[in-house]
C-alpha positions as semicolon CSV with decimal commas, in nm:
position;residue;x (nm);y (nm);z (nm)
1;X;-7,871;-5,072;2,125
2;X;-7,951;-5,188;2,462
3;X;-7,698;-4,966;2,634
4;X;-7,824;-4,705;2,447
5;X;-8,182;-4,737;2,558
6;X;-8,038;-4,777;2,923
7;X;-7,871;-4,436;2,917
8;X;-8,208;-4,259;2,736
9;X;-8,371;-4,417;3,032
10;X;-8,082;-4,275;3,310
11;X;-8,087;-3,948;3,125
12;X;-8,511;-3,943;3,132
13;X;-8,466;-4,011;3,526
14;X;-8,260;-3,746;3,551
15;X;-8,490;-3,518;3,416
16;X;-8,775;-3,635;3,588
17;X;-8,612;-3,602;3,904
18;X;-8,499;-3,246;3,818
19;X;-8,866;-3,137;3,763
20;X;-8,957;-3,281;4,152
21;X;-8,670;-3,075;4,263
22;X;-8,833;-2,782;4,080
23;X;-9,179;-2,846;4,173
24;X;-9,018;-2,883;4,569
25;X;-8,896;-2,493;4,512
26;X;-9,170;-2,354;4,303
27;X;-9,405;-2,462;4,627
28;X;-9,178;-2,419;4,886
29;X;-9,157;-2,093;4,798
30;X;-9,543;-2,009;4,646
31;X;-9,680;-2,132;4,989
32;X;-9,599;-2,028;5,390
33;X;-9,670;-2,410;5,465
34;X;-9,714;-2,743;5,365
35;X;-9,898;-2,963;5,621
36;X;-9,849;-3,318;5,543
37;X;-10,087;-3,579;5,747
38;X;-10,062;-3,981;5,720
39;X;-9,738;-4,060;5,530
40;X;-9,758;-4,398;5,712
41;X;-10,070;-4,464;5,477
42;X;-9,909;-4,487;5,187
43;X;-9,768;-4,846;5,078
44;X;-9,420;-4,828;5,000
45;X;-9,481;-5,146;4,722
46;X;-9,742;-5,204;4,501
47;X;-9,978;-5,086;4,266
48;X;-10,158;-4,778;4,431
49;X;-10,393;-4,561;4,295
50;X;-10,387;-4,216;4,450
51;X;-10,736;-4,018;4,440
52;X;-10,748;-3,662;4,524
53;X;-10,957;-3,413;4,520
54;X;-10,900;-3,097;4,252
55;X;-10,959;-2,734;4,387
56;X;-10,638;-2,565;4,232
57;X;-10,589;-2,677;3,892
58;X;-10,179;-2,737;3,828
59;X;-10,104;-2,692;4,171
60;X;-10,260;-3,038;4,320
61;X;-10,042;-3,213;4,108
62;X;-9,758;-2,990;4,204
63;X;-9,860;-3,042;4,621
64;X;-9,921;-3,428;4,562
65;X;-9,584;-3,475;4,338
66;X;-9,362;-3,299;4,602
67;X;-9,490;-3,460;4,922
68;X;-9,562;-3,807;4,838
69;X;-9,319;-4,061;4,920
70;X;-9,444;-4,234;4,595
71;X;-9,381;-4,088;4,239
72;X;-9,702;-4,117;4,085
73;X;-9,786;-4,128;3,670
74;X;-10,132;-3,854;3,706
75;X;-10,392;-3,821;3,451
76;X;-10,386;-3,520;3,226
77;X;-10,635;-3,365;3,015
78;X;-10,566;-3,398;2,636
79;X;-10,691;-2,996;2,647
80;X;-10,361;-2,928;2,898
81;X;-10,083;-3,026;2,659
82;X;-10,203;-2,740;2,438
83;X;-9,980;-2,554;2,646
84;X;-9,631;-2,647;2,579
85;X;-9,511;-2,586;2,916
86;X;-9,735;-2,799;3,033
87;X;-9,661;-3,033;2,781
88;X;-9,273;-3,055;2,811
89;X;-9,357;-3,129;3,200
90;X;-9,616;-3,401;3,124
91;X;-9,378;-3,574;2,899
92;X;-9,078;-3,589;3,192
93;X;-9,338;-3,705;3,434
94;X;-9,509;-3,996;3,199
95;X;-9,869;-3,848;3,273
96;X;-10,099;-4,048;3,045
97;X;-10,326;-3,793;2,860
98;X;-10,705;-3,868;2,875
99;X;-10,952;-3,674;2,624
100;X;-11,272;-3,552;2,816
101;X;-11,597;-3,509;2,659
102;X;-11,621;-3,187;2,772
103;X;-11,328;-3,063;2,571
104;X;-11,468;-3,156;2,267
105;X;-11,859;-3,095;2,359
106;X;-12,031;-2,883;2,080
107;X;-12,341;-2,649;2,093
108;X;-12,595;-2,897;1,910
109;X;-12,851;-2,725;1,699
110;X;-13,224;-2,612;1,709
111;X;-13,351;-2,623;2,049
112;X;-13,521;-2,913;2,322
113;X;-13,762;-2,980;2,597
114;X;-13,763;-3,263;2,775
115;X;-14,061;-3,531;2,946
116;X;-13,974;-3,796;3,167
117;X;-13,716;-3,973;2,957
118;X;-13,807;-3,825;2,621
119;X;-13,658;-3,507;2,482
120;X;-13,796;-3,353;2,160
121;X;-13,640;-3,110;1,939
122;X;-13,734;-2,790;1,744
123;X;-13,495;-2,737;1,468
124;X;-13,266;-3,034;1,580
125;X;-13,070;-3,333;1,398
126;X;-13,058;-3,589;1,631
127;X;-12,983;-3,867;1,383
128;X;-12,682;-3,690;1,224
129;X;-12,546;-3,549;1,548
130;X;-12,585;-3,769;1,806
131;X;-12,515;-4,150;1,833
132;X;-12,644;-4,393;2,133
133;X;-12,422;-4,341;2,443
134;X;-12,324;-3,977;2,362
135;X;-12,446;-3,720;2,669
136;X;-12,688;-3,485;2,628
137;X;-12,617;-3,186;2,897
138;X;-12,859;-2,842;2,902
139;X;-12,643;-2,565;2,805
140;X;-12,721;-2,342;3,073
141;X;-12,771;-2,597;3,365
142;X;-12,405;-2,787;3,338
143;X;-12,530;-3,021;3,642
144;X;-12,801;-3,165;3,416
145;X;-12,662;-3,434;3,217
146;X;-12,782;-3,774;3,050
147;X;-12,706;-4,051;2,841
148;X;-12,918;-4,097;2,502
149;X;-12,945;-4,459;2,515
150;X;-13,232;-4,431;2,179
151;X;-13,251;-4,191;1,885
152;X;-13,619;-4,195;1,752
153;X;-13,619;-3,927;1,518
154;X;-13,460;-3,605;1,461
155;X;-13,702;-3,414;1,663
156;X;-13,710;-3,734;1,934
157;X;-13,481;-3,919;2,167
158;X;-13,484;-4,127;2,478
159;X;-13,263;-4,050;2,809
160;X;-13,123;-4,314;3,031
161;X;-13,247;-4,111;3,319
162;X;-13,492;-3,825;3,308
163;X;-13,374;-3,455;3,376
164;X;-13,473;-3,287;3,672
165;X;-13,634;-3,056;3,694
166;X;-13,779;-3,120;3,311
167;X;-13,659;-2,863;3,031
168;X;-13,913;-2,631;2,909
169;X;-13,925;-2,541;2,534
170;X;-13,661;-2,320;2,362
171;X;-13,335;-2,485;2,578
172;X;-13,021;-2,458;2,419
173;X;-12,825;-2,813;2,431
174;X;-12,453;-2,922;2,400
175;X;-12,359;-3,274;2,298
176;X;-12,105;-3,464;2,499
177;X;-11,952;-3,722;2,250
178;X;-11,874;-4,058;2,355
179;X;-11,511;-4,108;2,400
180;X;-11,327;-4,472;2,352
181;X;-11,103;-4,451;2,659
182;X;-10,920;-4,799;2,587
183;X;-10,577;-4,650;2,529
184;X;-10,588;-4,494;2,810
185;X;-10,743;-4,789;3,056
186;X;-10,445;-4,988;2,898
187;X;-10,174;-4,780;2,982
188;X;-10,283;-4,757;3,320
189;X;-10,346;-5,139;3,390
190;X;-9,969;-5,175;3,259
191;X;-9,838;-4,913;3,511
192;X;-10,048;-5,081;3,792
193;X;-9,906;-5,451;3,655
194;X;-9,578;-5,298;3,726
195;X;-9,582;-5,179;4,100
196;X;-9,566;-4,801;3,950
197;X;-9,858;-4,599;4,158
198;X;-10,108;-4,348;3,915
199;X;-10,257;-3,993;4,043
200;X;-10,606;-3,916;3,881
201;X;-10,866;-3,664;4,042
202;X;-11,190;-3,844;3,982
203;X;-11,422;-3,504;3,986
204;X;-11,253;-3,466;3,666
205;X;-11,265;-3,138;3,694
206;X;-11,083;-2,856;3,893
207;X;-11,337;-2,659;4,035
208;X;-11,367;-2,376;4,319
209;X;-11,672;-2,494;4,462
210;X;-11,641;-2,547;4,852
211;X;-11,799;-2,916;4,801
212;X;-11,677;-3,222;4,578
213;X;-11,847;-3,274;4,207
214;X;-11,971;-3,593;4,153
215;X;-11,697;-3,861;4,080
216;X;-11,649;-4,023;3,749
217;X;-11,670;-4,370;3,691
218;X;-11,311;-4,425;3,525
219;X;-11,120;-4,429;3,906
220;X;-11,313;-4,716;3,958
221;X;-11,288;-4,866;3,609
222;X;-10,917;-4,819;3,691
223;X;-10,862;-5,000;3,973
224;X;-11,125;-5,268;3,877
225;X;-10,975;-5,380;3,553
226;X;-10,645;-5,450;3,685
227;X;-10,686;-5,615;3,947
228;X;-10,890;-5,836;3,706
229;X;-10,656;-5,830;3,434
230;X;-10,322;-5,825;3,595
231;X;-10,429;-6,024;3,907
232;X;-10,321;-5,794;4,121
233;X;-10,396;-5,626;4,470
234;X;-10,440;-5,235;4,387
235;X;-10,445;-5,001;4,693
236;X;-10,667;-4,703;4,624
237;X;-10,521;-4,378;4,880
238;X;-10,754;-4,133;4,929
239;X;-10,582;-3,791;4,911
240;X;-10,731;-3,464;5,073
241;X;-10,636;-3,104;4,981
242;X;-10,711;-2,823;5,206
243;X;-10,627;-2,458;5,127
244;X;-10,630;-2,225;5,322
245;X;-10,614;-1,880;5,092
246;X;-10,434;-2,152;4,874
247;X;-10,479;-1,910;4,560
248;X;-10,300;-1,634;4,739
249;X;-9,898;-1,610;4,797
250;X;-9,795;-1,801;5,080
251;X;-10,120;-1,945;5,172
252;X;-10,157;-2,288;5,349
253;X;-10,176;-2,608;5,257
254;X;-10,284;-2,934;5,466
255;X;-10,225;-3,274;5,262
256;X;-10,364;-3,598;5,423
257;X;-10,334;-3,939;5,327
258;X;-10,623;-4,150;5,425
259;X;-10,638;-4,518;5,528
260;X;-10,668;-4,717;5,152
261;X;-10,885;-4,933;4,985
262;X;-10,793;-5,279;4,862
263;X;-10,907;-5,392;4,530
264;X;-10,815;-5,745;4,548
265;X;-10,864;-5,966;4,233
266;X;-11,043;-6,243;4,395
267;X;-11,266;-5,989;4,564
268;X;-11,681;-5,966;4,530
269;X;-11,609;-5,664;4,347
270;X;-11,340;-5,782;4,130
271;X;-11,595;-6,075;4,002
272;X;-11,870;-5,833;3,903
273;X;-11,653;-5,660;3,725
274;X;-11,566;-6,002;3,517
275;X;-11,931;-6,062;3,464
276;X;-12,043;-5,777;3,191
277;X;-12,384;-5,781;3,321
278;X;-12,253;-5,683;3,669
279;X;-11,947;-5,458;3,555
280;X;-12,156;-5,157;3,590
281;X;-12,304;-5,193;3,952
282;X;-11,947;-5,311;4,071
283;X;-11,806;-4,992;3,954
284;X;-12,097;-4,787;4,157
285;X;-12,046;-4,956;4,432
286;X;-11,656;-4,914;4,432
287;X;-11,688;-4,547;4,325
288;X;-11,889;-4,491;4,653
289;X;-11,655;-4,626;4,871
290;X;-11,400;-4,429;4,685
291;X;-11,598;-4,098;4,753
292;X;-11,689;-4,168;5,148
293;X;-11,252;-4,225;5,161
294;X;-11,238;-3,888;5,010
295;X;-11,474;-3,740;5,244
296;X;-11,286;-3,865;5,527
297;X;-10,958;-3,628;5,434
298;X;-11,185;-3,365;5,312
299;X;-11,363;-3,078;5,370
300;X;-11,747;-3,019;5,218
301;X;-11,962;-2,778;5,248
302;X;-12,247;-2,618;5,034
303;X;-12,107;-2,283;5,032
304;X;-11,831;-2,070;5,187
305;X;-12,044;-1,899;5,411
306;X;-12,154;-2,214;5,627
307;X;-11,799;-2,335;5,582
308;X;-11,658;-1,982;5,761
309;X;-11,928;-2,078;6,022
310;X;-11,764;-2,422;6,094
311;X;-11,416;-2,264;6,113
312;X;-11,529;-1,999;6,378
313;X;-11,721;-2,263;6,557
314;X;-11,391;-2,472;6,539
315;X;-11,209;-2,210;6,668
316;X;-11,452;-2,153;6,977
317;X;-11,448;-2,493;7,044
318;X;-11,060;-2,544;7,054
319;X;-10,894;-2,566;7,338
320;X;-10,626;-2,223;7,420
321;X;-10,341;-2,473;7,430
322;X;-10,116;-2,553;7,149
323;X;-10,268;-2,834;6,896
324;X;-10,149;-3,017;6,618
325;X;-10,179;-2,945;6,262
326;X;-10,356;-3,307;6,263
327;X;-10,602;-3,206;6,550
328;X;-10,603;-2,888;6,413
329;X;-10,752;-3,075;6,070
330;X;-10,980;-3,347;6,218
331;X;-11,158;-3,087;6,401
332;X;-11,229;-2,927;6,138
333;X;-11,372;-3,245;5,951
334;X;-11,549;-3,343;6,259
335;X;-11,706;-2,980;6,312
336;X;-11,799;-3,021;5,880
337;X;-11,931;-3,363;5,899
338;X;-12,150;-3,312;6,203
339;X;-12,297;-2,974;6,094
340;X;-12,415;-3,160;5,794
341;X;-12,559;-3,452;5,973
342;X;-12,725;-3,220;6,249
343;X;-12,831;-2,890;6,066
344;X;-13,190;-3,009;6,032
345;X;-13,195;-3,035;6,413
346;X;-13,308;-2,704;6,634
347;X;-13,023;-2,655;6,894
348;X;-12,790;-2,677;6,576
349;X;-12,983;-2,447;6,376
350;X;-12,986;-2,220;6,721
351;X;-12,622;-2,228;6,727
352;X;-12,564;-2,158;6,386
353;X;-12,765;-1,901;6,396
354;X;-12,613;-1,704;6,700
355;X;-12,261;-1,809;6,569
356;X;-12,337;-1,612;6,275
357;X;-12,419;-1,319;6,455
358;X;-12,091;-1,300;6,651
359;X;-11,906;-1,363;6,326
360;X;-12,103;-1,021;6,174
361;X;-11,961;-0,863;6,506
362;X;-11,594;-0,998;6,431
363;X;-11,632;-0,883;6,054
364;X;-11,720;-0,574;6,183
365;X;-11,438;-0,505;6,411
366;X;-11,227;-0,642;6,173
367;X;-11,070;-0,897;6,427
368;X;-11,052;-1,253;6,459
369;X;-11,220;-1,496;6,736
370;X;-10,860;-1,545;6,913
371;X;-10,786;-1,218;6,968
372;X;-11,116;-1,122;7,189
373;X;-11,039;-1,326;7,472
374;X;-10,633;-1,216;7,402
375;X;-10,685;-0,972;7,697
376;X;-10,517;-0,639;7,463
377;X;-10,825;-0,438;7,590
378;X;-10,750;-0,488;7,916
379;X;-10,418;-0,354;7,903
380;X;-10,273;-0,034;8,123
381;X;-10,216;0,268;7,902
382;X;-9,858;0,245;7,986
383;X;-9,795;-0,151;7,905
384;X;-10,006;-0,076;7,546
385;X;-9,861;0,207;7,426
386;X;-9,506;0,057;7,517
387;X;-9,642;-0,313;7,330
388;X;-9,729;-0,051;6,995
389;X;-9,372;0,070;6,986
390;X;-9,211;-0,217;7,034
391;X;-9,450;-0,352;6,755
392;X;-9,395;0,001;6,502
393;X;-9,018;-0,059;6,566
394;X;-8,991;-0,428;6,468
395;X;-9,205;-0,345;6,160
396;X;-9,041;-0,095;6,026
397;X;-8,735;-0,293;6,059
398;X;-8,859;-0,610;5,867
399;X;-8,993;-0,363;5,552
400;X;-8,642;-0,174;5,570
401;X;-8,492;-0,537;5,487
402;X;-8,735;-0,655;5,254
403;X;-8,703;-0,365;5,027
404;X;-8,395;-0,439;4,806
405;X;-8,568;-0,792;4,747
406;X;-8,944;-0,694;4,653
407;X;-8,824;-0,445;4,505
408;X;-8,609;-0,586;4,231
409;X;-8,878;-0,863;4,173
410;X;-9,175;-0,662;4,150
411;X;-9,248;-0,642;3,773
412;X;-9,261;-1,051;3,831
413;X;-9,505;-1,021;4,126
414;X;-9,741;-0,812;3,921
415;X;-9,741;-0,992;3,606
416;X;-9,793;-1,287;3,731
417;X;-10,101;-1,139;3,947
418;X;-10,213;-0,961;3,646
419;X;-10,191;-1,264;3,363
420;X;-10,372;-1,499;3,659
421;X;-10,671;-1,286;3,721
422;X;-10,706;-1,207;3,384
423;X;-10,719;-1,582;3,307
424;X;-10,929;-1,652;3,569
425;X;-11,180;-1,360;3,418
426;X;-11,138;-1,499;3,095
427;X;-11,266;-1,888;3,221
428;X;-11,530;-1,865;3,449
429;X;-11,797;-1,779;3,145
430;X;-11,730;-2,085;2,951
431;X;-11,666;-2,300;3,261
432;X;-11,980;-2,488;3,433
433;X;-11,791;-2,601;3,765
434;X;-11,696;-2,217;3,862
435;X;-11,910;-2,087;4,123
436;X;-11,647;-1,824;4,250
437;X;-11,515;-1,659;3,904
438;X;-11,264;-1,942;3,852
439;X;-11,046;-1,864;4,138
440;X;-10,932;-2,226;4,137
441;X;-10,664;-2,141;3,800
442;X;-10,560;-1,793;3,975
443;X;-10,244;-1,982;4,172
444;X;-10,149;-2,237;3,859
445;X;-10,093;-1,929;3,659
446;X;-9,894;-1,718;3,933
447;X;-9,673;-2,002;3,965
448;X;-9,582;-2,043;3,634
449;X;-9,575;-1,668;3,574
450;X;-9,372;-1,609;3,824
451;X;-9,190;-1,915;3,777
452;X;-9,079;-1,798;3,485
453;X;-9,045;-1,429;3,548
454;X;-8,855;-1,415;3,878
455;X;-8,512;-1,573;3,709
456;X;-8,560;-1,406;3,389
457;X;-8,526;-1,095;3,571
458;X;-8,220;-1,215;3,763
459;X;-8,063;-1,316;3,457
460;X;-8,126;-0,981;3,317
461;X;-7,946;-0,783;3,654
462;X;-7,657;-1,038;3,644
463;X;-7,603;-0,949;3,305
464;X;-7,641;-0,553;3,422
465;X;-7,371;-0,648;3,667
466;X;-7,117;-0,874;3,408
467;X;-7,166;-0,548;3,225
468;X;-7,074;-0,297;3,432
469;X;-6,873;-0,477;3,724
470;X;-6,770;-0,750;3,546
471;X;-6,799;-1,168;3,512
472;X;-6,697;-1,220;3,856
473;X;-6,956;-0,979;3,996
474;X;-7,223;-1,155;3,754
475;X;-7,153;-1,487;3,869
476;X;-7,199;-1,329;4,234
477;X;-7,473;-1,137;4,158
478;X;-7,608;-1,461;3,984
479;X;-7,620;-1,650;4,356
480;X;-7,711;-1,419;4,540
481;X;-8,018;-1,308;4,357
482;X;-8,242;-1,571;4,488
483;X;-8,127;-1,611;4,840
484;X;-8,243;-1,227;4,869
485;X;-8,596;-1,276;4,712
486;X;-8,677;-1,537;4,897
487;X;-8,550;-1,371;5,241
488;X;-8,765;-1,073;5,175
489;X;-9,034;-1,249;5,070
490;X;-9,005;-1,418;5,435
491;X;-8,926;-1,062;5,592
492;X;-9,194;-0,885;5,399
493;X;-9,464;-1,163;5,535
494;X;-9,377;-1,111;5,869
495;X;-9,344;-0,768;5,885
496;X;-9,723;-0,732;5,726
497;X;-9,835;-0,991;6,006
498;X;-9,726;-0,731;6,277
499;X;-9,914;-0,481;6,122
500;X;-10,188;-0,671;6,131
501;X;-10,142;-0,722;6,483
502;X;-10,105;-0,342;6,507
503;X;-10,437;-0,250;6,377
504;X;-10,610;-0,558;6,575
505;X;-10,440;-0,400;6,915
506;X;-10,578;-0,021;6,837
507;X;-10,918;-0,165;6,764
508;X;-10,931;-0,410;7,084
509;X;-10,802;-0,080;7,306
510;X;-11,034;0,184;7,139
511;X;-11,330;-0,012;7,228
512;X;-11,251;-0,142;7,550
513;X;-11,599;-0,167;7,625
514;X;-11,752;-0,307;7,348
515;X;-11,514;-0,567;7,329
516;X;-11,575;-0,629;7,736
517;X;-11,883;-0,721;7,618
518;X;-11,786;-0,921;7,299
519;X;-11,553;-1,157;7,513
520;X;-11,863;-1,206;7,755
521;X;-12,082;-1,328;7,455
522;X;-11,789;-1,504;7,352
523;X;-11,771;-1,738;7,699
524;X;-12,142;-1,786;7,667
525;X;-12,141;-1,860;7,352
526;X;-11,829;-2,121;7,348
527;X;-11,963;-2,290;7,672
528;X;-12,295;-2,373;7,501
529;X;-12,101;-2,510;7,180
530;X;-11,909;-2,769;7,413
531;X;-12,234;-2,887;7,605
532;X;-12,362;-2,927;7,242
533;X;-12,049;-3,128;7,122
534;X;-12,085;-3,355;7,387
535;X;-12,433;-3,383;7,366
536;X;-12,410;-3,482;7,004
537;X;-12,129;-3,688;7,062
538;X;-12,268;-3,888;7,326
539;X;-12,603;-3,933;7,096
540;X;-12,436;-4,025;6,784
541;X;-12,132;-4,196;6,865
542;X;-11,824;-4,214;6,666
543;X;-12,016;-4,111;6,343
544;X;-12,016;-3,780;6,476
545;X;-11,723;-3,752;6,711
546;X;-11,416;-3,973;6,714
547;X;-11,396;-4,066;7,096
548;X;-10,934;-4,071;7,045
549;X;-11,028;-3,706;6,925
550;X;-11,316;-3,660;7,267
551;X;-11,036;-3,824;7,502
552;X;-10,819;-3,541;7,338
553;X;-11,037;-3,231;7,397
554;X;-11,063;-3,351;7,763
555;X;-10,758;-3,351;7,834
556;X;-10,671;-3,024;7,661
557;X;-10,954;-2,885;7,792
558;X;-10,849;-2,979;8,175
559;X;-10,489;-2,875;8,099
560;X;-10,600;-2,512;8,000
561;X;-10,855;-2,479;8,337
562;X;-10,539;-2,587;8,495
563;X;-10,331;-2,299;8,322
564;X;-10,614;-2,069;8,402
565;X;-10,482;-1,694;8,343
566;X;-10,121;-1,838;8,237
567;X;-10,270;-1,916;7,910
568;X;-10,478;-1,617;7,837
569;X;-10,184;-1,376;7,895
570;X;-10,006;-1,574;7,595
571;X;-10,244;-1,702;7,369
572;X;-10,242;-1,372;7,120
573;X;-9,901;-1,448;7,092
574;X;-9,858;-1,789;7,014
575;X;-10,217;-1,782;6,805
576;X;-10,122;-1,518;6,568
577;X;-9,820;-1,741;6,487
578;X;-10,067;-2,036;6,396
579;X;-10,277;-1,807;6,245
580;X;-9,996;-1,711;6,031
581;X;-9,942;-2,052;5,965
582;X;-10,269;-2,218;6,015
583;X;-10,469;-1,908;5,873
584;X;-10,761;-2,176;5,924
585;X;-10,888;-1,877;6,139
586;X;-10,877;-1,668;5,868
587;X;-11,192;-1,494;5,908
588;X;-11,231;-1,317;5,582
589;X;-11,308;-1,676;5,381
590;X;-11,606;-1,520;5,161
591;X;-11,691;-1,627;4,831
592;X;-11,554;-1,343;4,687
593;X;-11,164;-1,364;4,871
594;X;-11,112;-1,701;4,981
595;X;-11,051;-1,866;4,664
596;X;-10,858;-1,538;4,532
């Protein structure tokens, strides 16, 4: 019996190891790049609890699974393992299902207003619907949620806190059950007692909102209860996802691990918890720290148009030297964080303000910030139109090659394309988190689209080819199938970078003059956001700008005065690469495409 159970447990490892290997190709492939930031953070030992936050569904688990040197157990929704996909993967990966109140919320009836604290009802059965500690959440304001903590009547009940701003007569309400979430506290506590490491994203949700929704309190319930129960140290690693058109084919990724949190179990917070009169304060307190961790790996914004503002300020600010995908990242934090501490203050609003105008100008050209001071425009007739041909020829090379592939495994490209925006249609209605039409589901469902779709297909030609050719030519057929996708998948990228770079060169040599003048507004404009850097940074301290990351920009910043012209004859080139890779400088983030 024993032996038996041992081999069940090989043959389950085996499995579970196949569906990393899997999850390694479906992203390797799905994305240009995977940027991975702080692996040293990560204890190799231990109970850890890794929080992340969730802007693309599936594919955060997917990212987090593939480049963590831990093998985390994540939470799941119950509502997931509908899907039996899903499901079958869940099982192999010992996610622990959690049921969210959400998923079972109902429309309640009759209709409220609210007063302070008290709601009253037209039509409405509180005493038959609701019970204490159930939420009570305005249908058509998602954000405004509260916990009945007294049913007076069926027309009458008391909040815990009031809503804001109050509800005016005629609101339709849904009812957020109260869940018992023991099971699930239990399972993770024994997981945790065990060394083994759990994944959870505390917003709860997956969302495609440019800021983080409020955390739940279960992350902190988590790591709280065993420490207390198992007596044990849990680390809590923040996580931060970055996408960069992550919901597009070979987008960008950036994955950093943040310093962690130690929930030790002789701890002040540890001994609230004990004390049931306290348990609910320590687990606000910890959830706070949780979220400022999170912030610190993390981008957050109000909307996508003041987070395309700190990008292009980023990008003026940067030095024309190469920098790391690290630099590369904590600039962009530090350029998030201080814009948010400082926007209330007039030389910020000044700069925002003149930073948006020279983005209009670069949305209007169709270029990006790089490429104005690249010098195309001031090019001899002779050196550009020899640079275009050279370009032309090298294009139409690299979509010569990529045919045969793209070709073969286009119905799979556009189904999967198709079936995810359709989805993502389909969601956004019922879902209160989606800002930007759901975007956030729109890569989940290409993957596993084309996941499945791109080797049924080859299955189908190799068994065109055993057919006609025979089994030898099959097998052949059968191995060489994906090595030529993916190769003209690579080909095809490239070859629709350089005609990117294509158009970009006509327009920066048609309007030589207005772009003269565009790369003088430019210079202004980035030596008045340095002086304001270091201004701010010298008024605020590290809270604003991290003085490793100052020493940094000094010394790039010297380094390219040094270079002088050196560096502006060969930054387009070795910029459009990092864009390609970094497409940070993407300048067409909008709400309606940089989710899509």
């Amino acid at each position: 019996m024993a032996a038996g159970n041992r081999l069940l447990d090989y043959v389950g490892e085996f499995m579970r190891w196949g569906v990393f290997l899997i999850f390694r190709i479906l992203i390797f492939v799905f994305f240009n790049d995977v940027e991975v930031i702080g692996q040293q953070n990560i204890p190799k030992t231990g109970a850890v609890l890794f929080v992340g936050n969730h802007h693309n569904q599936f594919v955060d688990v997917l990212v987090m699974l593939s480049h963590c040197s831990r093998t985390p157990a994540f939470i799941i929704a119950a509502a997931s393992l509908r899907r039996k996909v899903i499901a079958l993967f869940a099982y192999l990966l010992r996610c622990i299902p959690v049921v969210r109140p959400r998923d079972i919320a109902v429309v309640g009836a009759g209709t409220v207003s609210s007063e302070d604290c008290h709601v009253h009802g037209t039509g409405t059965h509180f005493t038959t619907d609701l019970m204490v500690g159930d939420e009570l959440m305005a249908h058509s304001r998602p954000q405004m949620r509260a916990r009945v903590v007294e049913i007076v009547s069926d027309t009458e009940l008391v909040l815990a806190e009031p809503l804001d701003p109050p509800l005016p007569a005629g609101f339709v309400y849904k009812i957020y059950k109260r869940v018992d979430q023991g099971n699930v506290f239990s399972k993770v506590w024994d997981e945790l007692g065990t060394g083994n490491s759990i994944g959870i994203f505390p917003e709860g949700s997956s969302h495609d909102r440019p800021n983080m929704l409020p955390l739940q309190p279960g992350v902190a319930l988590m790591a709280l209860g065993a420490a207390a129960t198992k007596n044990i140290p849990v680390k809590i690693v923040p996580c931060g996802l970055t996408y960069f058109s992550g919901h597009r084919f070979r987008g960008h990724v950036i994955v950093e691990y943040g310093r962690p949190l130690t929930v030790d179990p002789d701890e002040t917070y540890t001994n609230m918890y004990k004390d049931p009169a306290q348990r609910r304060q320590a687990c606000n307190l910890l959830l706070t720290d949780i979220k400022v961790a999170i912030e610190k790996v993390t981008l957050n914004l109000p909307t996508y148009e003041a987070l395309q503002k700190v990008y292009l300020a980023r990008s003026l600010y940067q030095p024309d030297t190469r920098i790391s995908s690290a630099t590369f990242q904590k600039l962009n934090q530090r350029f998030a964080t201080g814009f948010d501490m400082c926007k209330d203050r007039p030389e910020v609003q000044a700069m925002y303000h003149d930073v948006s105008k020279y983005y209009k100008k670069l949305k209007y050209y169709g270029i990006r910030d790089y490429q104005v001071a690249s010098g195309t425009h001031k090019l001899s007739t002779g050196a550009f139109v020899w640079l275009i041909l050279k370009r032309l020829l090298v294009f139409a090379i690299l979509m010569i090659l990529s045919s045969p592939g793209c070709i073969i495994n286009l119905p799979a490209g556009a189904a999967a394309r198709f079936y995810a925006h359709l989805q993502a249609r389909r969601a956004a209605p019922n879902d209160p988190n989606a800002m930007y039409g759901g975007k956030d589901i729109i890569a989940s469902y290409k993957i596993i689209v084309a996941g499945f779709g791109v080797p049924m297909l080859n299955g189908i030609y190799c068994l065109i080819a055993w057919y006609i050719w025979g089994f030898k030519y099959g097998l052949l057929m059968l191995a060489y199938l994906p090595i030529l996708g993916y190769t003209s998948v690579c080909l095809l990228e490239r070859g629709l970078g350089e005609w990117k770079l294509i158009k970009v060169m006509f327009t920066l040599k048609t309007s030589r003059a207005e772009m003269h003048n565009l790369e003088q507004k430019r210079n202004r404009l980035r030596k008045r956001l340095r002086a304001l850097v270091k201004q701010l940074s010298e008024e605020l301290g590290e809270d604003f700008w991290d003085t490793r990351l100052t020493a940094e920009m000094n010394e790039s910043f010297a380094r390219e005065e040094k270079m002088g012209g050196e560096a502006r004859h060969t930054k387009l080139r070795w910029r459009h690469k990092q864009y390609r890779k970094l497409s940070g400088d993407d300048l067409a983030l909008s709400s309606s495409d940089v989710m899509q």
